[in-house]
N, C-alpha and C positions, 0 to 999 in steps of 0.2 A: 499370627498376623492376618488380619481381615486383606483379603484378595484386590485390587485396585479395582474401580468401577470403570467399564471399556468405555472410553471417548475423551473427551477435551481434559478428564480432572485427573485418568490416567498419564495422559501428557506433562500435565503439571508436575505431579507426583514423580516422575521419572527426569524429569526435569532438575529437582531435587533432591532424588537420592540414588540416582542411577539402577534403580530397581529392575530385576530382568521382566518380572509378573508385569510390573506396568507397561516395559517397551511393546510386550507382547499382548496386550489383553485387547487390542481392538481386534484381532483375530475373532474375537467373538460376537463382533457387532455383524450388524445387517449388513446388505450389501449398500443398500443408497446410505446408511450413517455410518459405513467403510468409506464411502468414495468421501463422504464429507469432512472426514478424519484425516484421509491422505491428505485434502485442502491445505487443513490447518499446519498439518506437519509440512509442508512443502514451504507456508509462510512462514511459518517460525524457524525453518532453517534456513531460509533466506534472512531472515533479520538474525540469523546468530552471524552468518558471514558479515554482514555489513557491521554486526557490532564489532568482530574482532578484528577485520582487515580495512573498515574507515570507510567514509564516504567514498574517497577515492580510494580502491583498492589496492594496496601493498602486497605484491607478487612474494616478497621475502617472510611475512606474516601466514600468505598462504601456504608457502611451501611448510613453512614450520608447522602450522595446524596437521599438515597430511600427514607431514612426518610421525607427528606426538600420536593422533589418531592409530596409525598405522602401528606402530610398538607396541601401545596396548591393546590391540583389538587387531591383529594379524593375520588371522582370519577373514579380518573384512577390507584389507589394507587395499586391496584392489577397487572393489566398488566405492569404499569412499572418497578414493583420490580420483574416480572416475567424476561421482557425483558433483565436488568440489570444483572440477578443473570443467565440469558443462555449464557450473552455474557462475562461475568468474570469467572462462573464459571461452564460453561458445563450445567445448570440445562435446562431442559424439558422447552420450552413456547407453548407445544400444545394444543390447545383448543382456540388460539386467533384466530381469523380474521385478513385478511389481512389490514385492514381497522386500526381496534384493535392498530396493531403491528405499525404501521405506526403514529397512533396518541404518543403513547407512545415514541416512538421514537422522536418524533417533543418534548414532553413535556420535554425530560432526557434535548438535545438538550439546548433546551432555558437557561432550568435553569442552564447549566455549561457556557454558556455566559453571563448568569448574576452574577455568581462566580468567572470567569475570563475575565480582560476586554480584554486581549492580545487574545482571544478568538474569543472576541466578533466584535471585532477590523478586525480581521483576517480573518472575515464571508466569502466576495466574493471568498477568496485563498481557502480559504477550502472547497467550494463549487464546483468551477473551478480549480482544481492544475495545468491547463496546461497539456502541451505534453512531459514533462520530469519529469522523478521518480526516487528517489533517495534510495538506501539503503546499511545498514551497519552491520558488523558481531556485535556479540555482545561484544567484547572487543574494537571497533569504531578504529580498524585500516587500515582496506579497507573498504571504501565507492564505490558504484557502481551507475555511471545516466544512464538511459535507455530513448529512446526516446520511442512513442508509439509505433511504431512497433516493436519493441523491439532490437534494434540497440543501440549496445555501447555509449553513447555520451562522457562519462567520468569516469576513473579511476582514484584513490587518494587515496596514502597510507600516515597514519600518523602518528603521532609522538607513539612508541611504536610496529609500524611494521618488525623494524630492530631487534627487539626480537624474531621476529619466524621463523622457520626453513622452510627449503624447504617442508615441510611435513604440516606443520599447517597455513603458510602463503595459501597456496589453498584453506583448507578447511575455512578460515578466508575466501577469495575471492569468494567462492560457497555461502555461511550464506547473504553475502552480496549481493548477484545477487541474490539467491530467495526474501530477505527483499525486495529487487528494482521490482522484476518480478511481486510479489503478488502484489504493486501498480496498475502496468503499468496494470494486467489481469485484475483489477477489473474495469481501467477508459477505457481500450478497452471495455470492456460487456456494460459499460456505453454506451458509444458512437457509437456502433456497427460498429466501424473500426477496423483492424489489433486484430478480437474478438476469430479467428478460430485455435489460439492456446487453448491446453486441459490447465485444472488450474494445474498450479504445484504443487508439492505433492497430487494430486488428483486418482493417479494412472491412470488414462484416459491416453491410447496412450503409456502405458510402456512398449508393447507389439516392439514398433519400435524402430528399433538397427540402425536409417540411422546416421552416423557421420563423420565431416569432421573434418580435424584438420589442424592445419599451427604452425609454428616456428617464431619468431622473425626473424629479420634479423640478430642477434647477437647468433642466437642461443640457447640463454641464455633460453628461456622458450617455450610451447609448448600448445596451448590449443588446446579442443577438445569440438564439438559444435553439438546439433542436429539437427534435421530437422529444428525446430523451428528458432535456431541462440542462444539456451541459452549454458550455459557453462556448460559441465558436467564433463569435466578435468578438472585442470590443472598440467604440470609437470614442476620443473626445472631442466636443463641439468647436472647441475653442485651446488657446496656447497654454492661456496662466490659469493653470491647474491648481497654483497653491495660494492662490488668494487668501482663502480661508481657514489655510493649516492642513495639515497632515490629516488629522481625523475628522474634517469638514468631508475630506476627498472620499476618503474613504469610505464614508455615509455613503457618501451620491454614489457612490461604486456599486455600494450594499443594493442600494435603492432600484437600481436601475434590472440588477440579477436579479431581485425578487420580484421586482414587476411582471419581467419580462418571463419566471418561469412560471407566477399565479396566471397571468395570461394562456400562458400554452395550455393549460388544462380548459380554457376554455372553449380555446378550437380544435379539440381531439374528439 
């Protein structure tokens, strides 16, 4: 059997068949395509908990994951109920190794692709997400896609956005462009492109007041963007936002983001 190749297609593969060669074969990479590797594996075991314990997280789900983990893999039964209970519930995992923290992670990993097959199925995507990131407020009425460098690609308001006002329709739009952002910053650190944005909400760089802003061409709404190109406004001019329908708004929404982040490049 030909040896798994160390980085993302190793993941994959182990992903898949719970192979020991591939849990272990990043061991052999560089150190910067080692650190870029731990990246990956820290996102993808973050998306394995969220797929098995729900948006909202189910305490009774987790305990059973640690449980099942822990049986078969007894040996690690400590570190990955350490790992599990930091990343659901804030708890302390100091005292592992980087090594440690990385096996446990690869083991949480498996075993929720072996409890889901849509999961499991899903390996390469979740591994690789591509160069667009998607996110949503938590009432999923503005959706935000961001490319990697963190350029608008796509706005979409949906059904139950014609319920909120000019006041809470923004900050529904903000909820959902950091949900999109915190993606996009984690697979930039990955990839070490478009990386030299600070992590949002991280407070790094709040220090800088540079902002540009632009209007739709209707007038109708106004964003306001920082250095980086993220949104840290938005205003609308006026009351009756749906005059023109849902996907009328939504335009001028688009309109007003792109305006205002083609502009910032031109005062930098």
């Amino acid at each position: 059997m030909t040896a798994p190749v160390p980085g993302p297609g190793a993941l994959v593969s182990y992903i898949r068949t719970g192979s020991r060669e591939a849990r272990i074969a990043y061991r052999e990479l560089e150190e910067k395509e080692r650190l870029s590797y731990r990246a990956t594996v820290s996102r993808v075991f973050e998306a394995a908990l969220a797929h098995h314990c729900g948006l909202y997280p189910s305490r009774e789900l987790m305990y059973e994951l640690i449980e099942r983990v822990g049986e078969r893999h007894p040996q690690y039964a400590g570190g990955t109920r350490r790992i599990i209970l930091s990343a659901m519930e804030g708890a302390s995992s100091g005292g592992m190794s980087v090594r440690q923290v990385i096996t446990a992670q690869h083991l949480v990993i498996r075993e929720v692709a072996k409890l889901h097959r849509d999961f499991l199925e899903g390996a390469e995507t979740l591994v690789d997400p591509g160069q667009e990131f998607t996110g949503t407020d938590p009432q999923h009425a503005v959706s935000i896609t961001l490319r990697l460098d963190g350029a608008l690609h796509a706005l979409e308001l949906h059904r139950g956005a014609e319920r909120l006002g000019v006041k809470t329709l923004p900050d529904a739009l903000i909820r959902a462009w950091v949900a999109a952002e915190k993606q996009r910053w984690r697979r930039a650190k990955e990839l070490g492109r478009h990386d030299d944005f600070p992590e949002i909400g991280s407070g790094k760089g709040g220090g800088d007041d540079h902002r540009h802003e632009a209007y739709s061409t209707g007038r109708l709404c106004r964003a306001t963007v920082d250095r980086y190109g993220r949104v840290r406004a938005f205003t609308f001019m006026r009351t009756a936002l749906l005059d023109d329908g849902r996907l009328a708004l939504a335009a001028q929404m688009r309109e007003a983001i792109k305006e205002a982040q083609a502009g910032l490049k031109a005062t930098l």
